[in-house]
N, C-alpha and C positions, 0 to 999 in steps of 0.2 A: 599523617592523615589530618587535615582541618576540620574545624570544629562543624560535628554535627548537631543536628536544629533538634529541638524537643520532638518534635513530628515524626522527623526520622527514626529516630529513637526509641521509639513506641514502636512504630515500627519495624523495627529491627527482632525487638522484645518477642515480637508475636509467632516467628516461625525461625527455623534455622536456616539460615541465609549458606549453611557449606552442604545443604540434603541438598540433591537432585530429585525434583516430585515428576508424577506422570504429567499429561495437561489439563485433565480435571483438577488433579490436587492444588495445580500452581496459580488456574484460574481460579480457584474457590481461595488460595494465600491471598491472591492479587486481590482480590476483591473486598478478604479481612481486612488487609495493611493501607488500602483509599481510604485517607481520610476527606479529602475534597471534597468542598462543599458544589463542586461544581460535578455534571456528567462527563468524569475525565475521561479521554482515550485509552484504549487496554493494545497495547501493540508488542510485537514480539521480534527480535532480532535472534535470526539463524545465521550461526559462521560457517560457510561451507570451504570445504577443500578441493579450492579452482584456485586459478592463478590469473586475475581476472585481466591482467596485462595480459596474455594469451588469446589472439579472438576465438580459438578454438575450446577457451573454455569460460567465453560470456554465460550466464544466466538470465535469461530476462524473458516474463511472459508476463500473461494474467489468468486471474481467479476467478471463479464466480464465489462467495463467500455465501455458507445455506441462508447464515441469518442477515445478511449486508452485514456495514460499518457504524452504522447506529450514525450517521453523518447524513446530512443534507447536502449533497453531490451538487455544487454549482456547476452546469454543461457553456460552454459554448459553442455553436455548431457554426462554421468556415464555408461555407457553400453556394454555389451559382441557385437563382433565382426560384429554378425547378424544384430543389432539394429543400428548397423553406419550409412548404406546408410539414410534410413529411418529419422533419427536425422539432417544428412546433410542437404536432401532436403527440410526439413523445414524451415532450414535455421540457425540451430542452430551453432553458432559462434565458440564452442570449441566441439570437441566429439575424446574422449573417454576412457580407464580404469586407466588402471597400469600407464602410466606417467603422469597424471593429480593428481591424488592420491596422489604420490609422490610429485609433486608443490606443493599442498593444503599443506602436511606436512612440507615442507621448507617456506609455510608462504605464497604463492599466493594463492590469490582470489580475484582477479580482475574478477568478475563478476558478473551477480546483481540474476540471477534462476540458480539454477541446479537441473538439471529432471536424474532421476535415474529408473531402473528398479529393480522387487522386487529381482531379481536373485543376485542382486548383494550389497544388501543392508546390506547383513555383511561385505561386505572390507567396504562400504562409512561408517557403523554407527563407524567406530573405529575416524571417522573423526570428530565426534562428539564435542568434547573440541572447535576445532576448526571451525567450522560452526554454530552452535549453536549461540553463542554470537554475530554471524552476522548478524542470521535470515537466514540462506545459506542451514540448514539442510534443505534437501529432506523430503516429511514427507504425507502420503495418504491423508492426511484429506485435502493436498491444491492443488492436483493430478498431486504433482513432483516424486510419485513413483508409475510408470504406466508402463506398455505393449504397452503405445497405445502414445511413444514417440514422435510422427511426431504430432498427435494432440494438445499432450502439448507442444513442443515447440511456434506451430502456435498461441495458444490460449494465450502465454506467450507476444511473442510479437505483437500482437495485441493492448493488452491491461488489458489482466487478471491479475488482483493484487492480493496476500492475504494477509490478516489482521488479526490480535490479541488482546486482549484487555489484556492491561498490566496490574502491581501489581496496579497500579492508579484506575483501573478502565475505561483507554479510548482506544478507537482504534484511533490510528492515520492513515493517508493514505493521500498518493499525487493523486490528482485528475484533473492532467491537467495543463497546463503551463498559463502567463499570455497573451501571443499571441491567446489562445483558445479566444473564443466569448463570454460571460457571457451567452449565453445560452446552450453552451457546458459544461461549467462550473459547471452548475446548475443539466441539464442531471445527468452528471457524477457521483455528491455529490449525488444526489437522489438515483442512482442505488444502493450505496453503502451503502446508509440509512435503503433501503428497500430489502437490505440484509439482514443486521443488525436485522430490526425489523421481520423478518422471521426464524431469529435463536435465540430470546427471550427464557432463562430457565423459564422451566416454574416453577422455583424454588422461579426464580427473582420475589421479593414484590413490592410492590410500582410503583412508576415511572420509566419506563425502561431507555427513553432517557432522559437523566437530562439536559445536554446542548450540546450545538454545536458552533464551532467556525471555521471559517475558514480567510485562511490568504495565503501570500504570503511570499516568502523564507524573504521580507524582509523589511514585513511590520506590523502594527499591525492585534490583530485579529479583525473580524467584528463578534459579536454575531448572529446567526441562533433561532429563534422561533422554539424551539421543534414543537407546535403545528401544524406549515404549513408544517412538512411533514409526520405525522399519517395518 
């Protein structure tokens, strides 16, 4: 093991890092063991038992979280001429075609959703190489390519997340800052558990949720009891 920092250390000291706690318990750890002077992110990685090379056993949707992400949701909305107003008054921070398009291809993407409609979804999919590896594609299954673009902006910033379960096996996802309350915290992690377990292939054998951990941007993780939230 390499040398750990005084930080961590302290940290370590504070709870015991081999308990498995509920998700209030491990929110209220997380939140003793931040020492960051800054509003770190509280995010939680679930290992699920899918085999995610299998496309019958992808995982992939989204949440509404009760409390949001405690984040300032940068939007870009992709849309013909008609779909502007609409995108504005929801609040959406960048909107609209042909000169965004061209950023994205000179290399910006400073921003964290972009909602697209289906009209328009062969200029954005050439955009592909480049959004892609961001996680930036538009894509139905997480309802960034919609008609009904004033809703998805709203429901973006709000607090709707989507999520994926990588070649690993785990969905990762930020669920709230360490300023949240550990009962917020707890909330949050739950909504997005019992997402999770409501999108189970029914392909997947065994144990669905193997483990759980959550942690802060910059702390360790505190193990989650599968069982306390079945």
């Amino acid at each position: 093991m390499g040398n750990v920092s005084k930080n961590m250390k302290a940290a370590l000291a504070k709870y015991d890092a081999t308990k498995s706690y509920t998700l209030s318990e491990a929110a209220t750890v997380v939140k003793t063991i931040t020492t960051s002077k800054f509003n770190a992110s509280v995010d939680i990685a679930v290992r699920l038992g899918v085999d995610p090379k299998k496309s019958n056993q992808m995982v992939r949707g989204t949440v509404s979280l009760p409390h949001g992400t405690g984040k300032d949701v940068r939007v870009l909305v992709l849309c013909t001429p008609d779909k502007e107003a609409e995108a504005k008054a929801a609040g959406a921070d960048h909107v609209g075609l042909t000169e965004y398009i061209d950023k994205i291809k000179n290399g910006w993407t400073d921003v964290d959703v972009i909602i697209t409609t289906p009209s328009v979804m062969g200029q954005v999919g050439a955009l592909g190489r480049i959004l892609g590896p961001r996680g930036l594609m538009p894509n139905p299954k997480t309802g960034t390519v919609t008609m009904d673009v004033g809703k998805a902006v709203t429901e973006k910033k709000a607090g709707n997340i989507d999520f994926k379960v990588d070649k690993a096996g785990i969905v990762h996802a930020s669920i709230g800052r360490v300023s949240f309350d550990a009962g917020q915290l707890a909330e949050n992690a739950n909504e997005l558990i019992q997402s999770l377990l409501k999108l189970k292939p029914s392909a997947a054998k065994g144990a669905y949720i193997k483990s759980i951990s959550m942690s802060s941007t910059m702390s360790p993780g505190v193990i989650v009891e599968p069982r306390s939230v079945n």
